[in-house]
C-alpha positions in Angstrom: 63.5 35.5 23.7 60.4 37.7 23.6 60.9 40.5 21.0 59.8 42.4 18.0 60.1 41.2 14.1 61.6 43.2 11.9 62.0 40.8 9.2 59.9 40.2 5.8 57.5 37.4 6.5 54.0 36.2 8.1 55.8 37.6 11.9 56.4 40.9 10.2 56.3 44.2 12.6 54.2 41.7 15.5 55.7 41.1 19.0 57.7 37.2 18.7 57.1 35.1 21.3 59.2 31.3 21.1 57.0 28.2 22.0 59.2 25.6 23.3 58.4 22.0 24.2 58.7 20.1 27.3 62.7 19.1 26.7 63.3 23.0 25.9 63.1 22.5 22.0 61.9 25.5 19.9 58.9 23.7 18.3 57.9 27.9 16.5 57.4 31.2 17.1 53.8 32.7 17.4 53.4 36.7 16.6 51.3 39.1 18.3 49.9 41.9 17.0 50.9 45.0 18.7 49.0 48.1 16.7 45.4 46.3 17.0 45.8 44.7 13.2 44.2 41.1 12.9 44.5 38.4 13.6 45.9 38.9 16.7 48.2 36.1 17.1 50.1 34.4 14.1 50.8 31.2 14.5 53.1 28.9 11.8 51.5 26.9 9.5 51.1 23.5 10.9 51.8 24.2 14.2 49.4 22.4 17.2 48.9 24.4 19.8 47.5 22.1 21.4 50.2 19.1 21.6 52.3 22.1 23.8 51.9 23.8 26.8 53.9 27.3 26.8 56.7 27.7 29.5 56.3 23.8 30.3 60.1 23.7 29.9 60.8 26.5 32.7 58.1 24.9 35.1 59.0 21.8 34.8 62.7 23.0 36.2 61.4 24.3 39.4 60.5 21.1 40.5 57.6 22.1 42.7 54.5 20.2 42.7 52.3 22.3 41.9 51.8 24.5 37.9 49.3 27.9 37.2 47.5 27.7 34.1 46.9 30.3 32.5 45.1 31.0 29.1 47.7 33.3 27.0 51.1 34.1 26.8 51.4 37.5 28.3 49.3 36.1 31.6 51.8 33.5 32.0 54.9 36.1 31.5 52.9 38.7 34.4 52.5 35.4 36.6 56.3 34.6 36.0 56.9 37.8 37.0 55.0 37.7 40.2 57.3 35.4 41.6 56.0 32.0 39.9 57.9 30.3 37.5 55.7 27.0 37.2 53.0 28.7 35.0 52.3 27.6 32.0 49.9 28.8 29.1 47.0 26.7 27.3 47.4 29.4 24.7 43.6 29.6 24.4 40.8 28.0 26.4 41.1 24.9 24.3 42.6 22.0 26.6 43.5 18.7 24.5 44.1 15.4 26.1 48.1 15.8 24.9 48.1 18.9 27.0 46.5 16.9 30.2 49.4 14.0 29.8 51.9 16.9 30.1 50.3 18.4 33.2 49.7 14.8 35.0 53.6 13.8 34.1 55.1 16.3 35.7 52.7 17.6 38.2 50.4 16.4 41.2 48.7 20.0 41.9 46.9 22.4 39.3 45.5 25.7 40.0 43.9 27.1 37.1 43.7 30.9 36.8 41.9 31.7 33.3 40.7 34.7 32.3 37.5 36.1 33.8 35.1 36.2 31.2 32.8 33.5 30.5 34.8 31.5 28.0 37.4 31.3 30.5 35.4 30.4 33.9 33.5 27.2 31.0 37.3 26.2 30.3 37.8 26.4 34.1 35.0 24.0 35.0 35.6 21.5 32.1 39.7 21.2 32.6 38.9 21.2 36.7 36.5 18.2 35.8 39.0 16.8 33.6 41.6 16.7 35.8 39.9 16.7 39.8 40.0 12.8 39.6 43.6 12.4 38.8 45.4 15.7 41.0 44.3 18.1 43.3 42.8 20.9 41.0 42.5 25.1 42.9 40.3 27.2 40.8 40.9 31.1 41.0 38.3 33.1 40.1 38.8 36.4 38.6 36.9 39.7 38.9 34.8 40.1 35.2 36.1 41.1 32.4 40.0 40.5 34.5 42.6 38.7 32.6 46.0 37.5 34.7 48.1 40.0 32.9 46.3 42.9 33.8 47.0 42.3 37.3 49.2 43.4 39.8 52.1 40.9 41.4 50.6 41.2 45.2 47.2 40.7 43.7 48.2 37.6 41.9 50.1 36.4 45.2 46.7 37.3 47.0 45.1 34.6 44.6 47.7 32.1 43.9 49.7 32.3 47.1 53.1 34.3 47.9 56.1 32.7 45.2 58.0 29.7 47.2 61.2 29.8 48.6 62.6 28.7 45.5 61.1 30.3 42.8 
């Protein structure tokens, strides 16, 4: 469902991407910029980022016990790609406590691969200590200035593991 916007409004000319929830309802569409205009990302009015977790839907289906959490969208597609399909995306470095129920319900191990820069590795250690009491948290540490997305598959499956069986 990922694509470009050739239409008239706020989405106009930017890279859709469609944020569903957890039952695999389209809840909106966010926009990215893709010729280095601002903002980067366009999100609908009203919309909570934070009462969603991107590709929850999909990793909820693999039934695995463990989910990646990655900060943004296009680290969660490159991890997809890599051969794991329970990733899901904060869509920032925020984490709200709506976003923590969704993780707990439907999963009993968290590793969390954000970005490395030092807004990601302070997300990192406040979600880790957020969540180490209630599930078995793995904390990947990326090289500086290395987001998810820039990396190759076998180096994500050097950090993360190789993809299951199922995936």
């Amino acid at each position: 469902g990922v694509g470009m916007y050739h239409g008239a409004d706020f989405l106009a000319g930017r890279c859709v991407i469609p944020i569903r929830d957890e039952q695999s309802r389209l809840v909106a569409y966010v926009g990215r910029a893709v010729n280095g205009q601002e903002p980067k990302y366009r999100f609908p009015a009203g919309f909570r980022k934070s009462q969603v977790l991107f590709n929850l839907d999909r990793a909820i289906e693999t039934d695995g016990p463990n989910v990646i959490v990655v900060e943004g969208f296009f680290d969660a597609l490159k991890v997809y790609q890599a051969g794991h399909p329970a990733v899901v995306a904060l869509m920032g470095t925020s984490f709200s406590q709506r976003q923590s129920e969704l993780l707990l319900s439907h999963f009993i191990s968290v590793t969390l691969m954000l970005d490395g820069d030092q807004p990601g590795r302070r997300a990192a250690a406040v979600i880790a200590k957020l969540l180490t009491p209630k599930v078995r948290v793995h904390q990947v540490e990326l090289p500086n200035g290395v987001q998810p997305d820039q990396l190759s598959s076998a180096e994500i499956n050097v950090l993360v593991g190789p993809p299951s069986r199922t995936s």
